[in-house]
GUDREN-325821 format. One record per residue: residue number from 1; y negated, x negated, z of N, C-alpha, C in turn; chain; residue in three letters. Coordinates in steps of 0.02 Angstrom, whole numbers, plus 50000, padded with zeros to 5 digits. Example, Ala and Ser with C-alpha at 12.3 -4.5 7.8 and 13.67 -1.06 7.14 Angstrom:
REM residues 2
  num    n.Y    n.X    n.Z   ca.Y   ca.X   ca.Z    c.Y    c.X    c.Z  cadena  residuo
    1  50284  49340  50390  50225  49385  50390  50165  49340  50390       A      ALA
    2  50112  49358  50354  50053  49316  50357  49998  49355  50394       A      SER
END
This chain:
REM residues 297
  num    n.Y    n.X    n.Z   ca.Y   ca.X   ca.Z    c.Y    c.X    c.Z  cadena  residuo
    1  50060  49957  50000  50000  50000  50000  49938  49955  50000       A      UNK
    2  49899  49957  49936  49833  49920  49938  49773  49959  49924       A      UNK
    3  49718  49926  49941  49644  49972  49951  49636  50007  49870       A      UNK
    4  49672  49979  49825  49648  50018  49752  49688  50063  49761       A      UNK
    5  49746  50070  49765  49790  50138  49795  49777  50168  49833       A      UNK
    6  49715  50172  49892  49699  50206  49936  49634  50253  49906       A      UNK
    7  49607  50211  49868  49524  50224  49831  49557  50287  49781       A      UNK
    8  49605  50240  49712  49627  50328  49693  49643  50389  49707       A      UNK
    9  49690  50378  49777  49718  50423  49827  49643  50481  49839       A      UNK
   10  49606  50428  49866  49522  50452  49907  49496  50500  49846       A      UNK
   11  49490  50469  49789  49479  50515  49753  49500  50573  49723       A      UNK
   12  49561  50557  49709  49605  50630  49676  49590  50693  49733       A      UNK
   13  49605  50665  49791  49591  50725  49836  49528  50745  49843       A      UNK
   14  49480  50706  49862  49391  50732  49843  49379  50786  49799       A      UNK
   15  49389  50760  49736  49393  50799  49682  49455  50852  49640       A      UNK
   16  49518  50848  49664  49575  50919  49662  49587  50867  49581       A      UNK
   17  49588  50834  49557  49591  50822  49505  49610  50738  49493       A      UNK
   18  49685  50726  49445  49687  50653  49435  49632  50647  49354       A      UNK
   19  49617  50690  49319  49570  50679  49275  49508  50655  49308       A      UNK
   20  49474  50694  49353  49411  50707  49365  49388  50621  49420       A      UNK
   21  49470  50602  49420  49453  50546  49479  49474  50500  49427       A      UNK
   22  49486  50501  49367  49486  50437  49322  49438  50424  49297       A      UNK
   23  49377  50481  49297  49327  50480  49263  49281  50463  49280       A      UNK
   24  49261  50472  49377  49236  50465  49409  49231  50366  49424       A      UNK
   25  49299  50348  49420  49329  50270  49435  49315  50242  49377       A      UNK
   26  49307  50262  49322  49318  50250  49244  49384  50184  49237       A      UNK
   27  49452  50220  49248  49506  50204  49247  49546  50240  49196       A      UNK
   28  49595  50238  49163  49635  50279  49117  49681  50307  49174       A      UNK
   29  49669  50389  49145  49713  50398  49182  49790  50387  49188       A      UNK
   30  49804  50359  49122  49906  50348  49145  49884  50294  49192       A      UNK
   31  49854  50257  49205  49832  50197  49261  49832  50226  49342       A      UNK
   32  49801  50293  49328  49808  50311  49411  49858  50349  49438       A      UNK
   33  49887  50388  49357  49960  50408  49399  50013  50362  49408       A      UNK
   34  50000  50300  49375  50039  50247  49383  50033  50241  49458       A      UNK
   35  49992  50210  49484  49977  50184  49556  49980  50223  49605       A      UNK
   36  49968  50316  49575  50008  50355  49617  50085  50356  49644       A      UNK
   37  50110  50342  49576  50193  50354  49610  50213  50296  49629       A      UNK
   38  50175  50258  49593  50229  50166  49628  50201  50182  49723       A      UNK
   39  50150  50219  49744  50122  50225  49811  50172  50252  49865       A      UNK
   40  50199  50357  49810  50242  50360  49831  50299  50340  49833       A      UNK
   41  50311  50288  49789  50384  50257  49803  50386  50221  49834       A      UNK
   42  50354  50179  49859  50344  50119  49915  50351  50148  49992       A      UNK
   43  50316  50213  49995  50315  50270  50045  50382  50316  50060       A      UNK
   44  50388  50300  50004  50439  50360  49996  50435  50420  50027       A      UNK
   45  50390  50450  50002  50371  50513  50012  50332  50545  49964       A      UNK
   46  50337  50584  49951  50293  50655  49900  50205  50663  49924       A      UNK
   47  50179  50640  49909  50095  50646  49932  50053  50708  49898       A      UNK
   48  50070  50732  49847  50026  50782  49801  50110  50850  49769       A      UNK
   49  50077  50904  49797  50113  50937  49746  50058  50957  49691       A      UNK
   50  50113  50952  49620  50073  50953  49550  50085  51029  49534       A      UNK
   51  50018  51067  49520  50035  51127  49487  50008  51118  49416       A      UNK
   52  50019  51115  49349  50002  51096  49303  49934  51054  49321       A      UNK
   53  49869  51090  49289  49808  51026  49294  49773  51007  49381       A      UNK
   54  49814  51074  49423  49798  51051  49490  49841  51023  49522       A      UNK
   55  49805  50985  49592  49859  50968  49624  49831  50961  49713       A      UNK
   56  49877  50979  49738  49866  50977  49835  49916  50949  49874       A      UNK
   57  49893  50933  49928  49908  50868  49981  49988  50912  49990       A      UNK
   58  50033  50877  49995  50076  50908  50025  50084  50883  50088       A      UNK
   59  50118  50898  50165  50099  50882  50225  50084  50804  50248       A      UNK
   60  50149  50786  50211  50145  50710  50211  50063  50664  50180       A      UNK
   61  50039  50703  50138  49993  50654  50105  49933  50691  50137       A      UNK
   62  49914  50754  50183  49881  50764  50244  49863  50713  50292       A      UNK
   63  49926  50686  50295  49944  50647  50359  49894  50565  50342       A      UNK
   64  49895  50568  50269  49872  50512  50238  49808  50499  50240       A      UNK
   65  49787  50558  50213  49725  50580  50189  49698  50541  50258       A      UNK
   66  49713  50587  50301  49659  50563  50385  49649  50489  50407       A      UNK
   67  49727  50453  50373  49689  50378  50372  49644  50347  50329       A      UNK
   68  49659  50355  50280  49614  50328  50196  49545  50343  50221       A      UNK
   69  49546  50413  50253  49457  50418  50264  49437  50363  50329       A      UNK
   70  49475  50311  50370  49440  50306  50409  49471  50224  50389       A      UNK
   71  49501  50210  50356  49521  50128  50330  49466  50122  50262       A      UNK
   72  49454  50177  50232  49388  50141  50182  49337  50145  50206       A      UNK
   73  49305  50207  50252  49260  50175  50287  49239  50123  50329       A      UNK
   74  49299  50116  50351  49284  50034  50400  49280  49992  50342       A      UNK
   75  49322  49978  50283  49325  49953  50222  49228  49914  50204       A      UNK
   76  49206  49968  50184  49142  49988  50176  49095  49964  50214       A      UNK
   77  49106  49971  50278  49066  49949  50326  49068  49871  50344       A      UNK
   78  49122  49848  50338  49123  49785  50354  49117  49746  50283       A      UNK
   79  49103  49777  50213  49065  49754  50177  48991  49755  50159       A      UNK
   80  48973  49797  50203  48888  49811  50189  48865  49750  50259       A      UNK
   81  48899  49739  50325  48884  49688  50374  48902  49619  50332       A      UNK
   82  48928  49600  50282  48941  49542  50276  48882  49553  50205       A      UNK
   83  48855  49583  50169  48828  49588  50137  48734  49552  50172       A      UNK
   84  48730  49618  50236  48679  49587  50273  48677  49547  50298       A      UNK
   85  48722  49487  50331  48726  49431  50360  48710  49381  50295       A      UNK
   86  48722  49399  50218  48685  49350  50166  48631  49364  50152       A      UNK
   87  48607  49407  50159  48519  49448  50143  48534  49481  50084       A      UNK
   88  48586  49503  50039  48570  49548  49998  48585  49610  49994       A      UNK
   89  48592  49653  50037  48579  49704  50061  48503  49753  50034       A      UNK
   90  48505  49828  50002  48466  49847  50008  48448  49892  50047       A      UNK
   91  48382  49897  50084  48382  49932  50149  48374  50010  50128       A      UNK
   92  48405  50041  50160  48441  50117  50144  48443  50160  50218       A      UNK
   93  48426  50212  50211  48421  50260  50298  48445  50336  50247       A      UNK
   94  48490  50343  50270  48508  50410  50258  48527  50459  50310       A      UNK
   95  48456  50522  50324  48476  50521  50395  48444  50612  50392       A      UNK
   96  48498  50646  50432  48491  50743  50413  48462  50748  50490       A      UNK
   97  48391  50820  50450  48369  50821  50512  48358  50903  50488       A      UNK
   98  48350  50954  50553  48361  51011  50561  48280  51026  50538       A      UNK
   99  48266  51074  50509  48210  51123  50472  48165  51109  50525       A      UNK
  100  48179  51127  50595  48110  51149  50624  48103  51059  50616       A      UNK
  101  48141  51016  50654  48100  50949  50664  48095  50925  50604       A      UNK
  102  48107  50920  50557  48091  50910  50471  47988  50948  50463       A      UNK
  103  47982  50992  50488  47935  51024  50473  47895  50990  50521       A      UNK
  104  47883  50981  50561  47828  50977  50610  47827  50920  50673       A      UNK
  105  47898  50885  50671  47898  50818  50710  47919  50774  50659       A      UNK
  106  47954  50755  50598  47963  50708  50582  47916  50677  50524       A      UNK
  107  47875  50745  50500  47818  50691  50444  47783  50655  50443       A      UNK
  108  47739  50643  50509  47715  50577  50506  47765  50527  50539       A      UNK
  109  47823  50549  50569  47850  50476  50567  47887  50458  50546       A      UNK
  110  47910  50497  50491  47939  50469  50418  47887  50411  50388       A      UNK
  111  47834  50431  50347  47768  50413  50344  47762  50345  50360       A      UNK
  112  47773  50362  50441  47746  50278  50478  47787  50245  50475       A      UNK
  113  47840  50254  50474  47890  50206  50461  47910  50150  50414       A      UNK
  114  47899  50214  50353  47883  50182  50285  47827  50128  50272       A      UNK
  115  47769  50159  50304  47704  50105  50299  47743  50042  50327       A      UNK
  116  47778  50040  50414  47775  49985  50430  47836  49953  50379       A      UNK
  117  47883  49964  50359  47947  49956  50316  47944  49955  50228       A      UNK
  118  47919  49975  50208  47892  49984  50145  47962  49962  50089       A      UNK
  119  48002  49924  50127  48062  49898  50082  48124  49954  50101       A      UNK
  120  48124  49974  50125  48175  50014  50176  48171  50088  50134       A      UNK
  121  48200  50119  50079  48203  50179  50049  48218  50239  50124       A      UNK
  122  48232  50297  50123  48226  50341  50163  48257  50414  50108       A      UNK
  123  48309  50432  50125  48347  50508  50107  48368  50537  50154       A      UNK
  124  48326  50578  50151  48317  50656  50203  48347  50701  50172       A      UNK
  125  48408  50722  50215  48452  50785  50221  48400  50846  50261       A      UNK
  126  48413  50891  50244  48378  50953  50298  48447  50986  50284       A      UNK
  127  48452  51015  50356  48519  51068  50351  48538  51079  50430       A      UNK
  128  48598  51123  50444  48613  51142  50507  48632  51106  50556       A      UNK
  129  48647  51117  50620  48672  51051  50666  48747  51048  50651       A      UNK
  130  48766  51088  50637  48851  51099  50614  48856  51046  50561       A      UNK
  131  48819  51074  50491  48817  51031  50445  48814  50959  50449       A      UNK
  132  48754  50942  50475  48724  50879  50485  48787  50827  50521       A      UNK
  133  48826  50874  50572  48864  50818  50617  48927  50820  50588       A      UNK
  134  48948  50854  50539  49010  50850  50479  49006  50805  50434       A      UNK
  135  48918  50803  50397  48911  50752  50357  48901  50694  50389       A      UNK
  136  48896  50664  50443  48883  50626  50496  48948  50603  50491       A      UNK
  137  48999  50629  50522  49064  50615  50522  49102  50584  50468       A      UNK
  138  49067  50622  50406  49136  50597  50346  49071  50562  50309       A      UNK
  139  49038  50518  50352  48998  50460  50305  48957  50476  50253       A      UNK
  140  48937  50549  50269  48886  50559  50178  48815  50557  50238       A      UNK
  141  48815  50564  50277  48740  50514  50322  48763  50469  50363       A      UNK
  142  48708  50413  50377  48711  50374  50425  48668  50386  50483       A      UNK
  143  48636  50430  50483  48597  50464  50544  48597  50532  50549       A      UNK
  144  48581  50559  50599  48574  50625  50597  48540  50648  50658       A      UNK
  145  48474  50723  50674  48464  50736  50719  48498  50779  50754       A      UNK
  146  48508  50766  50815  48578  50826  50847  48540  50844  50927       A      UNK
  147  48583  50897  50947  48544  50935  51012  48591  50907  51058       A      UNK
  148  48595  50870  51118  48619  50817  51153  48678  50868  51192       A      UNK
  149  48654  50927  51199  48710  50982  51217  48780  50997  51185       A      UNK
  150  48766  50978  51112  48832  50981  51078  48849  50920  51045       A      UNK
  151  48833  50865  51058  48861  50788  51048  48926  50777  51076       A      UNK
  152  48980  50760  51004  49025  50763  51005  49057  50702  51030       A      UNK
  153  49111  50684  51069  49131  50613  51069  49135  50561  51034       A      UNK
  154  49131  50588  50961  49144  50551  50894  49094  50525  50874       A      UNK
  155  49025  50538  50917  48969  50504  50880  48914  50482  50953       A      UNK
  156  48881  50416  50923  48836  50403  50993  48771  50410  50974       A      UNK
  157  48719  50414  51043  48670  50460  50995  48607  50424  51080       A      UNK
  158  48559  50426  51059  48492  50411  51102  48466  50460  51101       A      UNK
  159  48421  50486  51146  48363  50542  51139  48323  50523  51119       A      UNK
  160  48273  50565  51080  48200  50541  51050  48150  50577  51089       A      UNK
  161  48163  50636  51088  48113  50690  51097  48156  50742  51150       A      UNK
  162  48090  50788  51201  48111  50826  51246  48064  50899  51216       A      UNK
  163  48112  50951  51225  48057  50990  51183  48082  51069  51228       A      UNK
  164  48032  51112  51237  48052  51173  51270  48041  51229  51203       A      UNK
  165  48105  51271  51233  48105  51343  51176  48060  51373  51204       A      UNK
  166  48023  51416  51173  47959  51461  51184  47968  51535  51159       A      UNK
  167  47959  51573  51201  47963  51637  51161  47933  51655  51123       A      UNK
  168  47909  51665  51071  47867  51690  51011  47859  51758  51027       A      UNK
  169  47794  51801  51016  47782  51864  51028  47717  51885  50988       A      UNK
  170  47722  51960  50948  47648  51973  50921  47597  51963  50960       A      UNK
  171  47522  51950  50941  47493  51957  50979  47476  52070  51040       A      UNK
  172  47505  52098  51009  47502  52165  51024  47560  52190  51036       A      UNK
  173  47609  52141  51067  47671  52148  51075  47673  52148  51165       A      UNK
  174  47696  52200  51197  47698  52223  51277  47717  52152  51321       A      UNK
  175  47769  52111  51295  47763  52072  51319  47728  52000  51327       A      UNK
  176  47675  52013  51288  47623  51951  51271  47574  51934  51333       A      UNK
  177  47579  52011  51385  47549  52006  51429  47570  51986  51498       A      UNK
  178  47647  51949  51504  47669  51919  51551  47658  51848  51541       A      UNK
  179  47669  51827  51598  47677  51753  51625  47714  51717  51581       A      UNK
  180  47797  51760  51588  47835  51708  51550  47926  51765  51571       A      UNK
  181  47958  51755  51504  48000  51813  51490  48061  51790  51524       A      UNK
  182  48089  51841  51551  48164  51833  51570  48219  51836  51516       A      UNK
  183  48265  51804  51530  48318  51816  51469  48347  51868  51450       A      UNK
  184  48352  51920  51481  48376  51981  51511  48322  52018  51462       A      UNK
  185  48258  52029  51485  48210  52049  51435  48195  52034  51366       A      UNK
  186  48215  51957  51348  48202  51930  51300  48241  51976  51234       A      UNK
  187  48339  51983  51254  48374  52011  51251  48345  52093  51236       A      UNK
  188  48325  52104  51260  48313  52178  51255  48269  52207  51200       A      UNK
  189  48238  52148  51147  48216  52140  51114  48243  52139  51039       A      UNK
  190  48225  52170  50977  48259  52150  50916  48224  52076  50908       A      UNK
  191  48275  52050  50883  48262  51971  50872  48276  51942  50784       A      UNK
  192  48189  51903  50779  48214  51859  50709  48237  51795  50732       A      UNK
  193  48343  51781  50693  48349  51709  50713  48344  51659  50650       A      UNK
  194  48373  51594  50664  48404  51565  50620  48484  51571  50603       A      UNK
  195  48510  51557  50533  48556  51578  50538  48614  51543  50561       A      UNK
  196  48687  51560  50573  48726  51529  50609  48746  51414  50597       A      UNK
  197  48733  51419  50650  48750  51324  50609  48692  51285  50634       A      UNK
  198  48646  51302  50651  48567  51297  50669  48582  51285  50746       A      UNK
  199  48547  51243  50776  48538  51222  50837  48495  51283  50887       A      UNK
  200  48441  51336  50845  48395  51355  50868  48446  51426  50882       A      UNK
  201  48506  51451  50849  48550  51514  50835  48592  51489  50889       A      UNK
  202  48615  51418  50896  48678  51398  50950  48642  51418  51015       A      UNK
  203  48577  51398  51011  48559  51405  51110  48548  51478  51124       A      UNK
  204  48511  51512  51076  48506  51590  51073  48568  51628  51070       A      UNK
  205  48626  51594  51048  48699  51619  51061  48717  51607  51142       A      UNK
  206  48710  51545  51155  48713  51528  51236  48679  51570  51275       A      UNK
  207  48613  51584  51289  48590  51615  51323  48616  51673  51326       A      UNK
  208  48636  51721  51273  48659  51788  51280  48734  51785  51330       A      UNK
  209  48758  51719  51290  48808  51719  51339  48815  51723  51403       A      UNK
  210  48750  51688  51438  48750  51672  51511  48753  51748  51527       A      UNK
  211  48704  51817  51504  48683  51868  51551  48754  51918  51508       A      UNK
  212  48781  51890  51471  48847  51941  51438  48809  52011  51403       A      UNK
  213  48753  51987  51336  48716  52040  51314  48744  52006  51239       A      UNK
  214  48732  52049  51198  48755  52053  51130  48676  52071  51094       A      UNK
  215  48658  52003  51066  48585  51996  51031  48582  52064  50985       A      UNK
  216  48535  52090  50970  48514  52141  50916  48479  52110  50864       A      UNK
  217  48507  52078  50803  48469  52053  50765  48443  52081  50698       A      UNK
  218  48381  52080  50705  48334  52111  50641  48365  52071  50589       A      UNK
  219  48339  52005  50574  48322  51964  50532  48354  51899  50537       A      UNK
  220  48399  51885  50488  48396  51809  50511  48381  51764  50437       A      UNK
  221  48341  51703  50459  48315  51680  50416  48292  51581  50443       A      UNK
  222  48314  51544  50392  48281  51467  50404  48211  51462  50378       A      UNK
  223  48180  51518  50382  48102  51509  50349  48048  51517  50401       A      UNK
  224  48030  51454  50443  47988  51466  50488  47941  51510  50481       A      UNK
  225  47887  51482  50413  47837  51524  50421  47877  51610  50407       A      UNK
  226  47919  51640  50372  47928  51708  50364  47937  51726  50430       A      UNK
  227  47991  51679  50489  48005  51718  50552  47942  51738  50591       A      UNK
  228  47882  51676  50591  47818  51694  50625  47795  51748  50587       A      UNK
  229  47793  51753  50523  47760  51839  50482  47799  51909  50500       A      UNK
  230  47873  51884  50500  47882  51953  50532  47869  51987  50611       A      UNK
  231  47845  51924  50652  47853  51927  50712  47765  51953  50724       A      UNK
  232  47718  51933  50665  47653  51969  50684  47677  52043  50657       A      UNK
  233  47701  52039  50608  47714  52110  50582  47752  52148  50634       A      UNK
  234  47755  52142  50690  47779  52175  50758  47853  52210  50743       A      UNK
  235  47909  52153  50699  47965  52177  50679  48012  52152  50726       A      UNK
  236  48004  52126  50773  48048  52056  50820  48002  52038  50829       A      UNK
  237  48050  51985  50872  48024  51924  50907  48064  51855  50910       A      UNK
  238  48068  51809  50928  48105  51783  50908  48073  51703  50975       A      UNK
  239  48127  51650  50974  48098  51601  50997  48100  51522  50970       A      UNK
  240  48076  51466  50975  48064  51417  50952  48031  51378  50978       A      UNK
  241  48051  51300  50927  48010  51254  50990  47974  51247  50986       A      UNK
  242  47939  51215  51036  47853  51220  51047  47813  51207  50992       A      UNK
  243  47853  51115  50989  47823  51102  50911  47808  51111  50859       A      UNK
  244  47831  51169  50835  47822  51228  50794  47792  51281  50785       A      UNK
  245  47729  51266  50868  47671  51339  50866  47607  51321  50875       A      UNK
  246  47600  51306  50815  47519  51281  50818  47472  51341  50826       A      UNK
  247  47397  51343  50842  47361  51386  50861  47364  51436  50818       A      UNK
  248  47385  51490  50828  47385  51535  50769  47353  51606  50815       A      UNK
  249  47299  51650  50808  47283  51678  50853  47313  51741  50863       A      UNK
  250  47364  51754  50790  47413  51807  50804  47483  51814  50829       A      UNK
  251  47486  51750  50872  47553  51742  50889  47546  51732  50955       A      UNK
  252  47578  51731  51015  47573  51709  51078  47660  51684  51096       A      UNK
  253  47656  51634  51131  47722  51578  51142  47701  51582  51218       A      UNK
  254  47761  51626  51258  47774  51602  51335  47832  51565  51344       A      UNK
  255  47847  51558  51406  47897  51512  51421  47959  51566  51457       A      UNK
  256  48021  51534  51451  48077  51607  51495  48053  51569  51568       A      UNK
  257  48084  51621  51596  48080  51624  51656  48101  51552  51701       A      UNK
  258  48165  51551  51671  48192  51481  51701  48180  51429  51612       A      UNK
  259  48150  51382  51620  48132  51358  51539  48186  51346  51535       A      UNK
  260  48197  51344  51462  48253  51298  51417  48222  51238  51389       A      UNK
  261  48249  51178  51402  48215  51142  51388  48280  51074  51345       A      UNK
  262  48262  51060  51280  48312  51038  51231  48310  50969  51219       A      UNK
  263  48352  50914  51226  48351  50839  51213  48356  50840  51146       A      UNK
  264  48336  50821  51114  48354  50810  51057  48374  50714  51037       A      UNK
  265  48417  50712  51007  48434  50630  51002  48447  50630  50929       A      UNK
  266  48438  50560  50907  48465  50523  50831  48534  50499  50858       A      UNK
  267  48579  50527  50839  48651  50491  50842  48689  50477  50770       A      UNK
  268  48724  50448  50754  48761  50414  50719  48834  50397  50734       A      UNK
  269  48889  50387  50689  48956  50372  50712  48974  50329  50759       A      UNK
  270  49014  50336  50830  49029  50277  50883  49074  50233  50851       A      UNK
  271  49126  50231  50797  49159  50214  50759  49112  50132  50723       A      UNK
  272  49063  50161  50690  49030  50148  50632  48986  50086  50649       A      UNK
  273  48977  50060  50570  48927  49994  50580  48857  50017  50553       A      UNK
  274  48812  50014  50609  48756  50041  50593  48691  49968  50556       A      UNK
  275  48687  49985  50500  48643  49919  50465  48588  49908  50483       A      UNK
  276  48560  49857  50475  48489  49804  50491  48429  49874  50482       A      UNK
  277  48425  49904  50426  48384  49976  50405  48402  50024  50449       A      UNK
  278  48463  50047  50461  48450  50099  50517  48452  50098  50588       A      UNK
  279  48471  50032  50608  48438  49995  50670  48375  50020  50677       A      UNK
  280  48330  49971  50631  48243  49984  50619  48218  50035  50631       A      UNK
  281  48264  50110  50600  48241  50149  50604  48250  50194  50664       A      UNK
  282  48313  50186  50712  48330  50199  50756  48279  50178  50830       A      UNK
  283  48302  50122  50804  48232  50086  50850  48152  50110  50851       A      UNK
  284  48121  50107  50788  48064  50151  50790  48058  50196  50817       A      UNK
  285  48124  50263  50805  48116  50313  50853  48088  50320  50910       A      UNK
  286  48154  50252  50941  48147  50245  51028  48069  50230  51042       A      UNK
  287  48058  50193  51009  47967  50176  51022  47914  50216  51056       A      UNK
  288  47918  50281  51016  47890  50359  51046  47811  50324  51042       A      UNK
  289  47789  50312  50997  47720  50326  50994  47718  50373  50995       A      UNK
  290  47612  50351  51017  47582  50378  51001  47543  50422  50953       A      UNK
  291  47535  50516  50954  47550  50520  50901  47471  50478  50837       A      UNK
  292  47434  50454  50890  47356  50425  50840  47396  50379  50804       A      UNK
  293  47431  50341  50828  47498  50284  50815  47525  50293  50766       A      UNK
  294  47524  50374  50739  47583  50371  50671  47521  50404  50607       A      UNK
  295  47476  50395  50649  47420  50415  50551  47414  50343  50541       A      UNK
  296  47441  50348  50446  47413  50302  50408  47370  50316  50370       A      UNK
  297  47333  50254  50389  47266  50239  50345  47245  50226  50268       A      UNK
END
């Protein structure tokens, strides 16, 4: 069993297809069903059942699959560290961050980063916390932002930022005129969320859980500004983080009763070799300027 037998393997299954993975490799394909069966014969075992142009793992090549993904990534990794220990390395950050902090905490320090880095490219994922820590996992990011509450063992992660959920309310909405909402009340409310997979839907799932209420949901939607429009339009209500409520004079943001208050961290694989670029960028994080600190000039 050698790494070019593992790479075709990696591919046929990616793609359901020994065409689509010859094409992809630009290999002939009698070349990869070659190196298929001499694989399983060395194995002696059956890895793919063939249905004419498709084909699927049969249990045995399941069993496979789960190593190949974690022997080419180490593969990989310990070629991009020996790459950077010669300097030719190009600096690369590929790193998923959830809608609300995409919108309103990470642009200027995307931004600043770049100013101070300027060699260092930057690809931004936006997507769910579910998503983000799947693609996290199977190596299509090397960073990701995650809510420190559901950080999995599989990945290690720093805090950046501390941030409290806020209740969002019309301004002509009954409860705009309290202190600050109970969960119980909050609940009692039709609610605009985000939709399932979202960090902001997981804690709003939690909370209902704590008082054993079953949310009533109007609306659900990843469109900040629409959830704040329906929420003046006195359709719901809904909640969010702070950082996300700038002065708007038709909206009012209290706090629950007992706050919720959310870590948010940059984590990455505990497995994984994290490069010279997303060090940098990891590190910057930790820095926590100031925000005068992150306008460029």
């Amino acid at each position: 069993m050698d790494l070019k037998q593992l790479r075709y393997f990696h591919e046929i299954v990616r793609l359901g297809s020994f065409t689509k993975a010859a094409e992809i490799l630009h290999v002939a394909q009698p070349a990869i069903s070659v190196a298929i069966r001499k694989l399983e014969a060395e194995l002696e075992l059956q890895l793919f059942q063939r249905h004419d142009r498709k084909v699927s793992l049969t249990a045995e090549g399941e069993r496979l699959w789960l190593h190949t993904q974690r022997i080419l990534q180490a593969v990989d990794d310990a070629h991009l560290e020996m790459q950077e220990l010669k300097g030719l390395s190009k600096g690369e950050v590929r790193v998923g961050i959830p809608g609300m902090m995409g919108s309103y905490y990470f642009p200027p320090v995307l931004m600043a980063f770049r100013h101070r880095y300027p060699h260092i490219s930057l690809q931004v994922i936006e997507g769910g916390t579910w998503q983000l820590q799947q693609m996290l996992e199977t190596a299509q990011l090397d960073l990701a932002v995650i809510v420190q509450d559901f950080l999995p063992a599989t990945l290690e992660a720093r805090v950046i930022v501390r941030e409290e959920m806020r209740v969002v309310v019309g301004r002509e909405h009954p409860l705009a005129q309290q202190a600050a909402v109970s969960i119980e009340d909050f609940f009692k409310e039709e609610l605009v969320l985000f939709r399932n997979g979202y960090f902001h839907r997981k804690i709003v799932d939690r909370l209902a859980a704590t008082v054993g209420i079953e949310p009533v949901i109007g609306f659900e939607t990843n469109l900040i500004p629409l959830i704040k429009s329906i929420i003046k339009q006195g359709f719901g209500i809904s909640t969010l983080l702070a950082m996300a409520l700038e002065n708007d004079p038709e909206l009012v943001d209290l706090p629950f009763t007992e706050p919720v208050w959310l870590d948010l961290c940059i984590a990455w694989r505990r497995d994984g070799y994290l490069s010279r670029a997303n060090q940098a960028f990891v590190d910057f994080l930790l820095e926590k300027p100031e925000p005068s600190a992150l306008r460029v000039n």
